[in-house]
ZABA-366825 format. One record per atom (N, C-alpha, C): residue in one letter; x, y, z. Coordinates in steps of 0.05 Angstrom, whole numbers, plus 32768, in hexadecimal, padded with zeros to 4 digits. Example, Ala and Ser with C-alpha at 12.3 -4.5 7.8 and 13.67 -1.06 7.14 Angstrom:
2
A81087F8E809CA80F67FA6809CA81087FBE809CS81017FD3808ES81117FEB808FS81028001809D
***
This chain:
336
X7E5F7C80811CX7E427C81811CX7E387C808139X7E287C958136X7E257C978162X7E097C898166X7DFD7C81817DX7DDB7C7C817FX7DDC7C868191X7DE37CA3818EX7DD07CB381A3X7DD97CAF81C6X7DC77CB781CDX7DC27CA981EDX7DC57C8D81F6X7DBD7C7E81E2X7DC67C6481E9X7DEC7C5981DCX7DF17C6E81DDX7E0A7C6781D0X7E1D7C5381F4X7E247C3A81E9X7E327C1F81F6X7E227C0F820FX7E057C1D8206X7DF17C0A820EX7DF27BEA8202X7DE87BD7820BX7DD77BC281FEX7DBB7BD081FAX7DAC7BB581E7X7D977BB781E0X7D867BB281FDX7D837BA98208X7D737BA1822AX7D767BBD823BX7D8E7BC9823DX7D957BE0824FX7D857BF1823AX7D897BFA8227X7D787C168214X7D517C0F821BX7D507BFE820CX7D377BF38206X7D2D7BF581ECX7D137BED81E9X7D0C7BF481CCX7D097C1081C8X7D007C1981DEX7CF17C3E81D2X7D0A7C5181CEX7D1C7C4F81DBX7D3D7C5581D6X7D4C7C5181B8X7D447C3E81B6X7D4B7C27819BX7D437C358186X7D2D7C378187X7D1C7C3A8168X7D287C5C8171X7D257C73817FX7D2E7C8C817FX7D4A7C828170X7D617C718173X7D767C77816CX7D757C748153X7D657C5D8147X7D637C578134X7D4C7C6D8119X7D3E7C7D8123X7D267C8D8118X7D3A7C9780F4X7D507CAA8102X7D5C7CB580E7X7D697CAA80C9X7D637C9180D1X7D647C7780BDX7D4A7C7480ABX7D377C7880B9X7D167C7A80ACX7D107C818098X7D037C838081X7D027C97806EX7CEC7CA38072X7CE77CBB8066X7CD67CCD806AX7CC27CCC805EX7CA47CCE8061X7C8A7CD18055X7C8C7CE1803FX7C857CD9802DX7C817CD88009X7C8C7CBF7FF9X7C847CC97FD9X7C8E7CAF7FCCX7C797C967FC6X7C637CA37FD9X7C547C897FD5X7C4A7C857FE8X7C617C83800AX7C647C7D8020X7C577C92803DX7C3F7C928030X7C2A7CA58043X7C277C98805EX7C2D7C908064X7C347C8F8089X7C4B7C6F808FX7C607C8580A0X7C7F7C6D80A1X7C7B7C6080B7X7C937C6180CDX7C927C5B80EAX7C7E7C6E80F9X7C7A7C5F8106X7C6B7C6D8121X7C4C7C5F8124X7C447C518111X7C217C47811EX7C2C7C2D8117X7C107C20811FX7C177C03811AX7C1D7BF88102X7C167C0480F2X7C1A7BFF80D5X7C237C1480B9X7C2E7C1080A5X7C317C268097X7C1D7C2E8081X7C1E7C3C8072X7C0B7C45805DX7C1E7C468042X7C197C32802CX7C267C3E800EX7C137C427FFAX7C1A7C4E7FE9X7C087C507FCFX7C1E7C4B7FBEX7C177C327FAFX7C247C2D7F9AX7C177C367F7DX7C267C407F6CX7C227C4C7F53X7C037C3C7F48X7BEF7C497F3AX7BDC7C417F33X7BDD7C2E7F1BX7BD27C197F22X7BD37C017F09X7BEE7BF27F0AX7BF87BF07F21X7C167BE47F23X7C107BCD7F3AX7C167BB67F2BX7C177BA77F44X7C257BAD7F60X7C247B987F70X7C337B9B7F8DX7C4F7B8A7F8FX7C657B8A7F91X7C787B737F94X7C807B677FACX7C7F7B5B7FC4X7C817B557FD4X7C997B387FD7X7CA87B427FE8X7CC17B347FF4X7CCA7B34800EX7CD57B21801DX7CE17B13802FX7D017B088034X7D0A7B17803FX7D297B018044X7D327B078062X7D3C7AF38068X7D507AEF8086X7D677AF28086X7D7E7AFD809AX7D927AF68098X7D917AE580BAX7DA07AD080B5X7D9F7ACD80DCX7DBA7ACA80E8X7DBC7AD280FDX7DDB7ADB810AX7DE27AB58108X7DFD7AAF8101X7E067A938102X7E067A8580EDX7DF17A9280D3X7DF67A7C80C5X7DF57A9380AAX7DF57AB080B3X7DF67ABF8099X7E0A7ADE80A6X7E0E7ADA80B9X7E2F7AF180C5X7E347AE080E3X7E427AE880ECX7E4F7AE280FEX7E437AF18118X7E407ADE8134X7E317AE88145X7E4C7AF98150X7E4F7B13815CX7E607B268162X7E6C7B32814EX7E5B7B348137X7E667B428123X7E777B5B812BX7E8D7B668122X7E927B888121X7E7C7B9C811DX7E7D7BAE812AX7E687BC0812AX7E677BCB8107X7E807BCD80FDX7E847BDA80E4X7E777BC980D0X7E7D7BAB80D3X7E707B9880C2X7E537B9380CAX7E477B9E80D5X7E2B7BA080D8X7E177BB980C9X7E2E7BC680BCX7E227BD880A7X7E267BC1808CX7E357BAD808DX7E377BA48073X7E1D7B8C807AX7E157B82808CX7E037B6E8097X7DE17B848090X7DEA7B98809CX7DCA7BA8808DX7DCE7BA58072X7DDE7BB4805CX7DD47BB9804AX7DD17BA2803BX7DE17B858042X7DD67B708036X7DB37B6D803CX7DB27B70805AX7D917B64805AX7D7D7B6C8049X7D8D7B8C803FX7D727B968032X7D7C7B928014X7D977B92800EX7D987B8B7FF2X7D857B6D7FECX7D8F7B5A7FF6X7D7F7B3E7FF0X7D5F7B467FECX7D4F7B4F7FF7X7D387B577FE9X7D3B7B617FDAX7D407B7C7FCBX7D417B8B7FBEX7D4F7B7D7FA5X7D587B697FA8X7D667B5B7F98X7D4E7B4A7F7FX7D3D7B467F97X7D237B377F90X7D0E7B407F83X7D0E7B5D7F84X7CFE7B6B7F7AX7D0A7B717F58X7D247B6F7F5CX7D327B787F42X7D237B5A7F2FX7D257B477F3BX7D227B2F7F33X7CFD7B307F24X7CF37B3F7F2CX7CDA7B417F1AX7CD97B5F7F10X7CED7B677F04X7CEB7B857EFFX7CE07B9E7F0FX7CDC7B9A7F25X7CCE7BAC7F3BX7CDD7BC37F46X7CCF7BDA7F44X7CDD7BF07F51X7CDA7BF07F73X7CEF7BF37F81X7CE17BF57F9FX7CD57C037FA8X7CCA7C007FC6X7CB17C177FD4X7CBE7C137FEDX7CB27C0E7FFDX7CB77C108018X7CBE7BF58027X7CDD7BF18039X7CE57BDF8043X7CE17BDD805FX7CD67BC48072X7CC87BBF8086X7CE57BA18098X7CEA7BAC80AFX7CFD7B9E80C2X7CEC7B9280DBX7CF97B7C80D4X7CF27B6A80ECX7D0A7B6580F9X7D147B68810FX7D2C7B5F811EX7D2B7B598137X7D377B378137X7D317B2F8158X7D487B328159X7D527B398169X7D6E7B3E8178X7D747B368195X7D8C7B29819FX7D927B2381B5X7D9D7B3A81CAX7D8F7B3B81E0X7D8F7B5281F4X7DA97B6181F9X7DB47B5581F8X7DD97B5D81FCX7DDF7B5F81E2X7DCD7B6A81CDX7DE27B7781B8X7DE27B9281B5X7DF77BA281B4X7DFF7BBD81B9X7DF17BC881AEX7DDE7BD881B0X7DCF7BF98198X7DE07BFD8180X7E017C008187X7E0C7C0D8171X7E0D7BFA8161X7E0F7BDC815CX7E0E7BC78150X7DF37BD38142X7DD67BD2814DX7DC77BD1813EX7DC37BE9812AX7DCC7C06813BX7DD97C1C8131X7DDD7C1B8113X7DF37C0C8119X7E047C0480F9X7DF97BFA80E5X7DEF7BDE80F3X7DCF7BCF80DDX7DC17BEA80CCX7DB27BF280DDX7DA27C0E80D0X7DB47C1A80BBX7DCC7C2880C6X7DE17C3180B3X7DE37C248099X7DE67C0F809BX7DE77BFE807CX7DD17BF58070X7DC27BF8807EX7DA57BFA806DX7D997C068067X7D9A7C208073X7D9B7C46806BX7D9C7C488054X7DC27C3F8051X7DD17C468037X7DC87C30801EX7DC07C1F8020X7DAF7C0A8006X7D987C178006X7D897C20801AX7D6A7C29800BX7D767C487FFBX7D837C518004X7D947C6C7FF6X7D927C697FDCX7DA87C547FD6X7DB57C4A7FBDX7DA37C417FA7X7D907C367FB2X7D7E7C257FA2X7D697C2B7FAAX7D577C4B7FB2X7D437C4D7FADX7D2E7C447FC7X7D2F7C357FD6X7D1A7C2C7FE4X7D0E7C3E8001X7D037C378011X7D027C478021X7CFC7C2F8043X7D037C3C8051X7D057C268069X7CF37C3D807CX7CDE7C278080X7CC77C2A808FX7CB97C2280A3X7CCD7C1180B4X7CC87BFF80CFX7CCB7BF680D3X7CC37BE580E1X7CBC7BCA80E5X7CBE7BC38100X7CC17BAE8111X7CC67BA08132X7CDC7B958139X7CDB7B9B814FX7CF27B928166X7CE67B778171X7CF97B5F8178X7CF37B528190X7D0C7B478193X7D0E7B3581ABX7D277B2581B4X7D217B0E81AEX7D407B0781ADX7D4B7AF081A2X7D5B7ADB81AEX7D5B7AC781ACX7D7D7ABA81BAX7D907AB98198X7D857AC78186X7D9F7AC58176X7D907AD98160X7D9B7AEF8152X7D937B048143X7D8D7AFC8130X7D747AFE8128X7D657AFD8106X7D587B0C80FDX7D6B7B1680E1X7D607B3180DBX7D517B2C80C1X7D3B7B3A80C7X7D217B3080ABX7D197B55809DX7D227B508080X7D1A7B678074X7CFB7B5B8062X7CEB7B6B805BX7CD17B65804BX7CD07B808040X7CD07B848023X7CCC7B998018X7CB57B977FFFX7CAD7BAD7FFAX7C997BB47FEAX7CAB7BBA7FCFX7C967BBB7FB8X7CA27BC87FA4X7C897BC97F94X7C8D7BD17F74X7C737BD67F63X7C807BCE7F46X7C6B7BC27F35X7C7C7BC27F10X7C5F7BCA7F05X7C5E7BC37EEFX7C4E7BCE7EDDX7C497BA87ED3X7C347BA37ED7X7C2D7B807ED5X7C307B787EBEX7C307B8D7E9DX7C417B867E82X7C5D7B7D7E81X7C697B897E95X7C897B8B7E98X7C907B7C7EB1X7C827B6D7EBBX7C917B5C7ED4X7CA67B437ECBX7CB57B407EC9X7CC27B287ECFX7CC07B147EDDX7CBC7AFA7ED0X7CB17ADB7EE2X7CC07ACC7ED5X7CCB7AB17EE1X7CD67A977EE2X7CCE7A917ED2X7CB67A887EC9X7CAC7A787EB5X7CA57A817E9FX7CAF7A767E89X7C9F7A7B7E6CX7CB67A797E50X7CCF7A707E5EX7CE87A697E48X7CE77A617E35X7CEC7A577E1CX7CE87A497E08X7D087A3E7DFEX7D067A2C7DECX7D2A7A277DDFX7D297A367DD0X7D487A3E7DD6X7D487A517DBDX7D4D7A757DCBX7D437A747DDDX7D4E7A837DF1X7D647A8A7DFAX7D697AA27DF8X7D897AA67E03X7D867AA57E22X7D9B7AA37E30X7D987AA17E4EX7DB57ABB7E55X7DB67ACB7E60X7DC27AE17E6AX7DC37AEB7E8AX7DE07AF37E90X7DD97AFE7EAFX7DED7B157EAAX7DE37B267EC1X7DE87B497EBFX7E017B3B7ED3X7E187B527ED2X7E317B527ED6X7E3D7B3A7EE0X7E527B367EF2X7E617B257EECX7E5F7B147F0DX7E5F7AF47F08X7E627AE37F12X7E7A7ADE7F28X7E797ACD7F46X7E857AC07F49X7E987ACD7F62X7E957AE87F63X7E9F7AF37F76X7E9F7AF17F92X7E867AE67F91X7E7C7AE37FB5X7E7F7ACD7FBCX7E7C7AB67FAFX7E827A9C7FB6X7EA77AA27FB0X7EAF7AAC7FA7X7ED67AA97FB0X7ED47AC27FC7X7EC77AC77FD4X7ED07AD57FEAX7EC57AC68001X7EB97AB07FF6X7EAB7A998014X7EBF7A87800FX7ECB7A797FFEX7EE07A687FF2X7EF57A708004X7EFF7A867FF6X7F1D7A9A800EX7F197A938025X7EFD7A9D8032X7EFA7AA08051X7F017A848059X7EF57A6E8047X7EEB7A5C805AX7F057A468050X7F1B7A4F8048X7F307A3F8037X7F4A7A4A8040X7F4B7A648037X7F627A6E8040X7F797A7B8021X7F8C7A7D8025X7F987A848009X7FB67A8C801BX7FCB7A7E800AX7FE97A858018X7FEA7AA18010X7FE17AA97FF6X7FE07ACB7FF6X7FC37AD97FEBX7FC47AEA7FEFX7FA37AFC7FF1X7FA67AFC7FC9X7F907AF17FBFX7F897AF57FA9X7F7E7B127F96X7F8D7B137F81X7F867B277F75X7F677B257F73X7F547B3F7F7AX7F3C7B427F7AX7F327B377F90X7F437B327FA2X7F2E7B2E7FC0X7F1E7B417FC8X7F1D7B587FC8X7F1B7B707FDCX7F097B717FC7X7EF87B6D7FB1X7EEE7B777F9EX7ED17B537F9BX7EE47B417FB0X7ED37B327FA9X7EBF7B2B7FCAX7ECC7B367FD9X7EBE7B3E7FF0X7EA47B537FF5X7EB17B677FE2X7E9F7B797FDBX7E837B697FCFX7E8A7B647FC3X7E6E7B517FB7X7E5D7B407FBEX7E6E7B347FE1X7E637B257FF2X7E527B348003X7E5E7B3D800AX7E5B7B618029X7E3A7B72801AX7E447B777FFDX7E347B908003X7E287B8A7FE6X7E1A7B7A7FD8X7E0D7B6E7FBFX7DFA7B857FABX7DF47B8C7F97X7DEB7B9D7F8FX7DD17B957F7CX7DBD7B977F88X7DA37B907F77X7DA67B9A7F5CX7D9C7B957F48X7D9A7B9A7F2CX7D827BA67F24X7D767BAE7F36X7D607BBD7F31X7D5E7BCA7F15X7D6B7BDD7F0EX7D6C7BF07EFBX7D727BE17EDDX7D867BCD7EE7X7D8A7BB37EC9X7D6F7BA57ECAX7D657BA17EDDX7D477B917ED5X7D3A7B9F7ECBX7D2B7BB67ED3X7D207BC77EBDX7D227BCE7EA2X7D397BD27EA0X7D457BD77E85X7D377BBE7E74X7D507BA97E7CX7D467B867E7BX7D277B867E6EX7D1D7B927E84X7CFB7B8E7E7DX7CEF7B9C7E65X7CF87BB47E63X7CED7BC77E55X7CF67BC67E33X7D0F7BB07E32X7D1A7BA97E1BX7D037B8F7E10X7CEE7B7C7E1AX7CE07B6E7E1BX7CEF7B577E26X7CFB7B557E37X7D007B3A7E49X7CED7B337E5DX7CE87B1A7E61X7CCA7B147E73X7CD47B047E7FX7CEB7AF67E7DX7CEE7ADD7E8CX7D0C7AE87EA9X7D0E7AE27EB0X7D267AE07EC6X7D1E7AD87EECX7D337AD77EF6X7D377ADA7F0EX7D4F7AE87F17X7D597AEA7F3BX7D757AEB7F40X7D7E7AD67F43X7DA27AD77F40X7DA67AB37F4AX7DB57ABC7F5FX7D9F7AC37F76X7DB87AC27F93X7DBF7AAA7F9DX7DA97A8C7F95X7DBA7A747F9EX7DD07A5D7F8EX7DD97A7F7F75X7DED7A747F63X7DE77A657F44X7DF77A727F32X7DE67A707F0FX7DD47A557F0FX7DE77A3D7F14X7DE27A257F10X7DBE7A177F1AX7DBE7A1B7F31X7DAB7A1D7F4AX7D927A2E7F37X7D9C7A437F3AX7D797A5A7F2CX7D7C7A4E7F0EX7D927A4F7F05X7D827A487EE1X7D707A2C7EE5X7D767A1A7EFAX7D647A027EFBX7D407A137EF6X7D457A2B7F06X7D327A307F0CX7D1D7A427EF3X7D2C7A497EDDX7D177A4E7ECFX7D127A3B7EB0X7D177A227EBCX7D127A067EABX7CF379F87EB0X7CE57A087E98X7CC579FD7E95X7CBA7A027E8BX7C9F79F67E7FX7C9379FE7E6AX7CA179F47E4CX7CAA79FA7E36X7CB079F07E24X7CCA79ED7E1DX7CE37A017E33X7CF679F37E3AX7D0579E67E55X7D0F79CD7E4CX7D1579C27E5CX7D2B79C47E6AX7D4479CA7E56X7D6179D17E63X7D6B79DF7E5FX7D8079EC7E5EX7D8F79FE7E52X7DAF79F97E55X7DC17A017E45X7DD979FE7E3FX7DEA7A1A7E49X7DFD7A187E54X7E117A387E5FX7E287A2D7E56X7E347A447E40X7E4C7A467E3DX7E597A4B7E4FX7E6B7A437E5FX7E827A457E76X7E9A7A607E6FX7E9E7A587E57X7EAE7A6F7E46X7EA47A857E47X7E807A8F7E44X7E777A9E7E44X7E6C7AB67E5DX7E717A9C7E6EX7E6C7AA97E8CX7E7C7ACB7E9EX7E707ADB7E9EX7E827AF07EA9X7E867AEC7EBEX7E9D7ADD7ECDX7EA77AE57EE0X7EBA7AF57EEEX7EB57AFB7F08X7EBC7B067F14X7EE67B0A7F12X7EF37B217F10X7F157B197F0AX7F1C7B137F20X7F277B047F13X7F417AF27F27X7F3B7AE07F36X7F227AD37F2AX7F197ABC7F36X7F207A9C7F2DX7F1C7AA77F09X7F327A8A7F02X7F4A7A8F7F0AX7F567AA37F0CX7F6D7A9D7F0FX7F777A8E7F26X7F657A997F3EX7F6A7A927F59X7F637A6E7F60X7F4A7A6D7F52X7F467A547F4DX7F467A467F36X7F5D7A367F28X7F517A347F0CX7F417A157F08X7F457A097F1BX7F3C79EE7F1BX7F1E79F27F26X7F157A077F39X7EF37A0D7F3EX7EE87A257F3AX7EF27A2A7F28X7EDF7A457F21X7ECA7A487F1FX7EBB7A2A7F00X7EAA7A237EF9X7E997A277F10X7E9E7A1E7F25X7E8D7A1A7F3BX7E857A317F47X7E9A7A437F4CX7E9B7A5B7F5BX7E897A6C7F45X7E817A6A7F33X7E7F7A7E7F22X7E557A757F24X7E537A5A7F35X7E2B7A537F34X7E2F7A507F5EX7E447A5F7F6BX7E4A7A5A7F81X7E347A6A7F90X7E247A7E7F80X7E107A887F95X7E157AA97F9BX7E017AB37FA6X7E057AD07FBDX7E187AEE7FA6X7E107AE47F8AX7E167AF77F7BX7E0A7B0D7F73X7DE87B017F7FX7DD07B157F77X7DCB7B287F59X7DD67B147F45X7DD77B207F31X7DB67B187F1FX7DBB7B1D7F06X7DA07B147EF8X7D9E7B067EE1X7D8B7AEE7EE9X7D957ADE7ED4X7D7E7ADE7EC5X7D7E7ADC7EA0X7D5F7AED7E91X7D647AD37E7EX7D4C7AD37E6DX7D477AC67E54X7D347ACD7E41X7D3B7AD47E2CX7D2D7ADC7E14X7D327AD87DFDX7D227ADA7DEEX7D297AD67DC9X7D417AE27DC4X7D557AD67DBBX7D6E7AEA7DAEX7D737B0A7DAAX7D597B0F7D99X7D587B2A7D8EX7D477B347DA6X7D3B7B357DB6X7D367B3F7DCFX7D497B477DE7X7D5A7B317DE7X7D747B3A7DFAX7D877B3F7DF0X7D937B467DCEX7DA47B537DC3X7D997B737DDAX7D827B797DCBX7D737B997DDBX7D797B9D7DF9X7D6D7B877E03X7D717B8A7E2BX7D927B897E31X7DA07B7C7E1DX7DBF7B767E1DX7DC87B917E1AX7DBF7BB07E0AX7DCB7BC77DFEX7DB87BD87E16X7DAC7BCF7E23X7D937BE27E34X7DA87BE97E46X7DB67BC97E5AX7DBE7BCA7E71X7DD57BD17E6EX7DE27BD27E4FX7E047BDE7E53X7E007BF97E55X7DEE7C107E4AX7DE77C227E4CX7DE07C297E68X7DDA7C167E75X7DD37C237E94X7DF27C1D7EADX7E037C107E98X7E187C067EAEX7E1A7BEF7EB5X7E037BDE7EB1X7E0C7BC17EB9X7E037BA67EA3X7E217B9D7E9AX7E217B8B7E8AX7E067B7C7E89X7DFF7B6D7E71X7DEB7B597E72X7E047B4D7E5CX7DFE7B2C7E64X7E127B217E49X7E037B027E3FX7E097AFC7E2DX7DFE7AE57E26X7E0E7ACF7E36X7E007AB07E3DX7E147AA77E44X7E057A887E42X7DE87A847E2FX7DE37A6E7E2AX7DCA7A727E1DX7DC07A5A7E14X7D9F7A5B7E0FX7D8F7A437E23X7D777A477E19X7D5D7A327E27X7D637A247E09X7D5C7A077E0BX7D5A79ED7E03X7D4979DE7E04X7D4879C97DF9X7D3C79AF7E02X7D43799E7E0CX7D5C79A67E1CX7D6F798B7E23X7D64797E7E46X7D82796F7E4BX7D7A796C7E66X7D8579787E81X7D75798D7E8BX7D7A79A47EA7X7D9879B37E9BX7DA079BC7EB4X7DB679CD7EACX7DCC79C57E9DX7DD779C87E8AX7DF579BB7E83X7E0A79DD7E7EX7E2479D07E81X7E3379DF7E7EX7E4C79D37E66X7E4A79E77E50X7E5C79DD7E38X7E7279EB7E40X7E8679E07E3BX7EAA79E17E44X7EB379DC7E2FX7EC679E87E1FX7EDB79EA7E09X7EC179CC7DF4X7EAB79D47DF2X7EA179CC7DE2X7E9479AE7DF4X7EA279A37E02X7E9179927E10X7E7B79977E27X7E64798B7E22X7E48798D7E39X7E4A79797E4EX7E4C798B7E64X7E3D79747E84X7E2F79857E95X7E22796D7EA0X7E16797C7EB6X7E2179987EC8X7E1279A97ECAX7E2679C67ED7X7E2C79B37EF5X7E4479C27F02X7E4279B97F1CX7E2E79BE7F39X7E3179AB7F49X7E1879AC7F60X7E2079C47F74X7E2879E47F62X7E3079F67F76X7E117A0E7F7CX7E1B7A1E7F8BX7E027A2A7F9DX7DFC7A267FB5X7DE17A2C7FC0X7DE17A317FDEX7DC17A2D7FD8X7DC07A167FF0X7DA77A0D7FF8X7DA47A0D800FX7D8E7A17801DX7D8C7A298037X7D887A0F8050X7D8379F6803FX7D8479DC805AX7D9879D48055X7DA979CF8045X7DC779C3804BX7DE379CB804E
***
């Protein structure tokens, strides 16, 4: 992947007006909605008439979400995370995307082609999934933080929200668990031999796949309730506990995870499986409502499975060969 004229520049030697030229063919092009992209101070969308607006936010920051001197190659997998994690969010209220907006402070001495690559992998996710990337600012940094904010649109009958569960509720997440937290496990543990399904569970870390298209479905089968659990099952199901139910129960048995994760771990799977950064979708609805969203999303390619109900009990529990406890304190909370 070349940048042009600034090809084994830094960012300080090119400059910005250099920068953004290398970066322009990444842009998406006017239409779609997207009546004026880069180039003024601001952009122009038209979102579909009578559709709300969806609006989202996420960071990645060099040190505590990739590694400062990343590989230039792994900075295509560092883009298309940035922009999956929104897009992820949008899936999370049924939202189709629109136009995606970059903020990046970057430190002066980082190479063009580094940022090159960023673009590259964020190219290829707005590709994949529809969106369109439409700007955003440059400034400097003493350490790289990359901020995506994307637009999207639903139809305000069909949005998906946190709140409104009842007991009696089935609780369901679209494909399978657990993969990304055993590829932070590996990294940060080690293994005397490389585990069946590593390379498959990295993948899941690296390069995450919004559910957009299962949320819809999801929606359009009459599901109203969900979120994503990027900070892991355990963690987000806390999160759609309110209103008339209070807890909910997860079969452990029932859980799709990710292969070769019990195997690899059989004593923490449990854990690995609410460990976080799976970006999957977790829904709740009347039985006979998610039987339908359950046959929508196999028809589109991605599992939806049962794997508990809403209750009246107390917060999350996890039933094990018929016995209930508390699920474990796994996931990812952004201060500790």
């Amino acid at each position: 992947m070349a940048a042009g004229g600034a090809a084994g520049a830094t960012v300080a030697e090119a400059g910005e007006l250099v920068l953004i030229e290398a970066l322009r063919p990444y842009l998406a092009p006017e239409g779609a909605g997207l009546e004026l992209g880069a180039g003024d101070d601001a952009a122009l969308w038209r979102p579909p008439a009578g559709a709300n607006v969806v609006v989202t936010t996420d960071s990645l920051v060099e040190g505590v979400h990739f590694r400062a001197g990343a590989e230039e190659a792994a900075m295509a997998d560092v883009g298309w995370k940035l922009l999956a994690v929104s897009l992820s969010d949008l899936a999370a209220m049924a939202a189709t995307p629109g136009p995606a907006f970059l903020a990046l402070s970057l430190p002066p001495s980082w190479p063009v082609s580094s940022v090159v690559y960023l673009y590259g992998g964020l190219a290829d996710c707005a590709a994949a999934h529809g969106a369109q990337l439409a700007g955003g600012n440059f400034s400097a940094a003493p350490a790289a933080v990359l901020t995506s904010t994307c637009l999207g649109y639903v139809d305000p009958a069909l949005a998906l929200r946190r709140a409104g569960g009842e007991p009696g509720w089935a609780l369901a997440v679209t494909g399978t668990l657990g993969g990304a937290a055993a590829a932070l496990a590996l990294e940060r543990d080690g293994a005397p031999v490389e585990p069946a399904g590593a390379a498959a569970w990295r993948a899941r870390l690296s390069r995450p796949e919004p559910r957009l298209e299962a949320a819809r479905a999801a929606a359009a089968a009459g599901v109203r309730v969900g979120l994503d659990i990027s900070d892991g099952l355990y963690r987000d199901a806390a999160r759609l506990l309110g209103g008339a139910a209070t807890g909910c129960v997860i079969d452990a048995g029932a859980i799709p995870l990710e292969a070769g994760v019990s195997e690899a771990w059989p004593e923490r799977w449990t854990a690995l499986a609410g460990g976080g950064e799976d970006y999957e979708l977790l829904l709740a609805a009347p039985p006979a409502v998610m039987a339908g969203a359950a046959a929508a999303a196999d028809a589109g390619g991605v599992p939806l499975r049962v794997i508990g109900e809403l209750d009246s009990g107390d917060g999350v529990r996890l039933a094990v060969d018929g016995t209930e406890r508390p699920a474990p304190p796994a996931g990812y909370e952004h201060f500790r």
